[in-house]
C-alpha positions in Angstrom: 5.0 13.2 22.1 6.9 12.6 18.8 6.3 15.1 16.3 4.7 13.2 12.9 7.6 14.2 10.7 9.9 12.3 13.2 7.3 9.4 13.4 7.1 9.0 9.9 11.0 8.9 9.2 10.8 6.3 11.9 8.5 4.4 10.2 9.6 4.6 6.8 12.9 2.9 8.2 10.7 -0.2 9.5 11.5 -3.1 6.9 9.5 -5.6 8.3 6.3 -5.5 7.8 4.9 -7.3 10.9 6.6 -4.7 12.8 5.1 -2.0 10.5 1.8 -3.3 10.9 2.1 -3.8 14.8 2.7 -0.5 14.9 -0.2 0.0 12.7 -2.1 -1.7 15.9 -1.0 0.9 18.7 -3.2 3.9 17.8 -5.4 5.7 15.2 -2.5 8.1 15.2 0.3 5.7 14.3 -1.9 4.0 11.9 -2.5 7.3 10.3 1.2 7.8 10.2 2.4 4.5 9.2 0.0 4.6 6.4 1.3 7.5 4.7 4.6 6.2 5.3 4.2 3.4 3.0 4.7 3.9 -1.0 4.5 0.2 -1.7 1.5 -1.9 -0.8 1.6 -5.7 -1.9 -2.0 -7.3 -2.3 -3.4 -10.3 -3.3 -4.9 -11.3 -6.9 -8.4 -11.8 -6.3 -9.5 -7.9 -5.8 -12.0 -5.9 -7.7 -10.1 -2.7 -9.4 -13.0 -0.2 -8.2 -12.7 -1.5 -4.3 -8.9 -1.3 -4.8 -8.9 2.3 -6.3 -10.9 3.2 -3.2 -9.5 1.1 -0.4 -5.8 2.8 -1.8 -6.8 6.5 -2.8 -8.7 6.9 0.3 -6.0 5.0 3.3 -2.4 5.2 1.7 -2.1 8.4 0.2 1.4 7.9 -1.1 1.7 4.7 -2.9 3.0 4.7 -5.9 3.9 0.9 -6.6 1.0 -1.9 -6.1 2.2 -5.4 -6.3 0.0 -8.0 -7.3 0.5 -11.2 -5.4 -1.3 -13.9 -7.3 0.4 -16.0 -5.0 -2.1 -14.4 -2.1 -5.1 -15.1 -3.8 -6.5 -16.4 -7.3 -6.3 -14.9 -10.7 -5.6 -11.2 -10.3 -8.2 -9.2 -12.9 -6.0 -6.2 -14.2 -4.1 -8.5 -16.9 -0.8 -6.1 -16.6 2.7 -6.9 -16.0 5.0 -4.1 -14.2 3.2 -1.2 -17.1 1.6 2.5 -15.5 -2.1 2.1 -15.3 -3.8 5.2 -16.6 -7.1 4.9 -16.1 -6.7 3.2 -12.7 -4.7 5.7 -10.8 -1.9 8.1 -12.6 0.6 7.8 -9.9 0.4 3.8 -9.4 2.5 1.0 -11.4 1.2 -2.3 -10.9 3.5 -5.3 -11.0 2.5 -8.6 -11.2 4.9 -11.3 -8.7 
């Protein structure tokens, strides 16, 4: 068995994301893994900030860049455009796409 540091250097050098999130599929290990792996997350515009803060803080420990596809879903409630959110999470940056 890999060690995680290996698997995660492995992972972080996965550009495609269905092959990141096949890999996601294989066990809770590697989906452990791949998730802190990740420091970008794209989502779509229709989610609620509180169940975003939560679904984020608590699975992907190192994002630090949330993209807000309002292409994904409809109107995206945070209003901001590439600016730090404070009061949502010190370490994010939200963009809007």
């Amino acid at each position: 068995m890999l060690p995680d540091e290996l698997m995660l250097e492995i992972f972080r050098n996965l550009y495609s994301k269905c092959s990141r999130d096949a890999c996601s599929l294989v066990c809770r290990r590697w989906l452990t893994l791949e998730r802190l792996s990740r420091d970008t997350i794209r989502i779509g515009g229709s989610a609620s900030p509180d169940s975003l803060v939560n679904l984020i803080s608590s699975h992907f420990l190192n994002v630090t860049n949330l993209y807000v596809d309002e292409r994904l879903s409809g109107p995206h409630p945070f209003g901001v455009v590439s600016s730090p959110v404070p009061w949502f999470c010190p370490k994010f940056c939200i963009f809007t796409v």
